[in-house]
N, C-alpha and C positions, 0 to 999 in steps of 0.2 A: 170654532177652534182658533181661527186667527179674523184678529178684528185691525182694520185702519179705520179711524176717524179723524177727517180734515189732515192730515200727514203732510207735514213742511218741514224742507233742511234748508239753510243759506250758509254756503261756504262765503266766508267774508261778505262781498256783496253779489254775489251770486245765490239765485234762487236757485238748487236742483232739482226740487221735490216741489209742487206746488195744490197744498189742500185733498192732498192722495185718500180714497175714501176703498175699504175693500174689504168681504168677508169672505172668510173660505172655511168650509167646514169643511169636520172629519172625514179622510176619502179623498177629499177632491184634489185633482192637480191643478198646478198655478204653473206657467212656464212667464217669465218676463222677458219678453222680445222688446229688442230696440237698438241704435244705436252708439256706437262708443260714446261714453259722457251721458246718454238718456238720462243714468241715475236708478240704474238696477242696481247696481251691488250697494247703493247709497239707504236704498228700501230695504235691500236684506241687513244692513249694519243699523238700520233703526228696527226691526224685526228683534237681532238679537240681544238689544240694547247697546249696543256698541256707541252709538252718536247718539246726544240729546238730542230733541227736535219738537217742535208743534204741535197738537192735536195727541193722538191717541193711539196709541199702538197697544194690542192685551193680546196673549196667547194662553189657552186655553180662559178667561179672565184675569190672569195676571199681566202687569207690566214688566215687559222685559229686564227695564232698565234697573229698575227696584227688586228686582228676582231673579239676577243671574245666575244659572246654575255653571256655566259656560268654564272650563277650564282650556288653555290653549295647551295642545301635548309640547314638550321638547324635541323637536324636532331634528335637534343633534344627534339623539341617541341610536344605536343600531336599532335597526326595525326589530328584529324579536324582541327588547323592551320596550320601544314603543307602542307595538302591540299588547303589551302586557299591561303598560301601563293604563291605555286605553282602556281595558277589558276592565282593570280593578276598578275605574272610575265609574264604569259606564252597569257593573254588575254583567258583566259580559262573558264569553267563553272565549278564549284565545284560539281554542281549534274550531271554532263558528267561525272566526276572521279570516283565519287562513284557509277555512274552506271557501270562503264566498271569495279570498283573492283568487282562488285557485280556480274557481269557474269563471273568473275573469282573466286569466291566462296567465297568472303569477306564482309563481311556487315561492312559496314565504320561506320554503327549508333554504332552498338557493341563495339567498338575502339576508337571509337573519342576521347574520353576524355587518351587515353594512351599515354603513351610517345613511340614514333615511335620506339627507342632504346630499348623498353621494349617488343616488338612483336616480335614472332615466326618470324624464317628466312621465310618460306613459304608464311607468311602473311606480312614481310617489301618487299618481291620482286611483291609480288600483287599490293601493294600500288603506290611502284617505275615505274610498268609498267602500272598501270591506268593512273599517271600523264605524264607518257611518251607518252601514245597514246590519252590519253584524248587534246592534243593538236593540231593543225594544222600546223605541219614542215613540211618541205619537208623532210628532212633527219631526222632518226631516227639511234642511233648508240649506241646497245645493246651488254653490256659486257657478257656472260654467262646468256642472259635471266631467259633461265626456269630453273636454278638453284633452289634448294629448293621447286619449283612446284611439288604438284600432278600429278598423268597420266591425271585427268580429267580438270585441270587448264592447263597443259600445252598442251594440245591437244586445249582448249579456246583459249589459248595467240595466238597459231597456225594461229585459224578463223581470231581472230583480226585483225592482221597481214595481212593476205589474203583481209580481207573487205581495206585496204590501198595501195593494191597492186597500184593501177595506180595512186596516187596523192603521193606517197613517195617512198622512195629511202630507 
């Protein structure tokens, strides 16, 4: 499903990434552990094609970079559009978002009318991971998830996650 071959980024003259080699098929989880600067989220932004780079990167066999379906939402906008907007992109159901917010301990009805920008960290990374799992991808590619999570949301996000184990990667 996700393929690296030989994978290299050099910011200026700094190498971050050096000859990255990695498969992961359908199913499997990938957790990147390491330190600040390692050069994790540098690997997810050649994943989604976001940075050129070295070698090889294809998901499901296409290249990211040449096949981005990727739209970034506005993030200005009160969350019940942003959720909307999400759902129309995404072929999605807007009450599947707000439900999977709501088993992570968000009431989307509370919020709707807020500007997304204007929510507690806790409650933008609820939102970001309902419309992330509120979808049907194969590949799901989470920067620092439970960031900003409670112990009892992110111990949720965990089940979520688990309830997708054999239809996503």
């Amino acid at each position: 499903m996700i393929h690296f071959e030989n994978v290299s980024k050099t910011f200026k003259r700094n190498r971050v990434l050096d000859g990255i080699g990695l498969d992961i098929g359908l199913g499997e989880r990938v957790a990147l552990i390491g330190s600040n600067g390692a050069g994790k989220t540098t690997l997810i932004r050649c994943l989604l094609g976001e940075y050129t780079h070295e070698g090889e990167v294809a998901v499901d066999g296409l290249a990211p970079r040449t096949h981005r379906t990727q739209v970034l939402p506005p993030l200005k906008m009160p969350v019940g559009q942003l959720i909307g907007f999400a759902a129309s992109l995404c072929n999605s159901d807007e009450k599947r978002i707000a439900e999977l917010a709501l088993r992570l301990g968000l009431d989307v009805d509370k919020v709707r009318q807020q500007p997304f920008v204007k929510l507690s960290g806790g409650q933008k990374q609820k939102i970001l991971i309902a419309i992330a799992l509120g979808r049907d991808a194969k590949v799901l590619v989470m920067d620092e998830p439970a960031a900003n999570l409670d112990p009892e949301a992110r111990k949720i996000f965990f089940e979520l996650l688990a309830e997708r184990q054999h239809d996503a990667t």
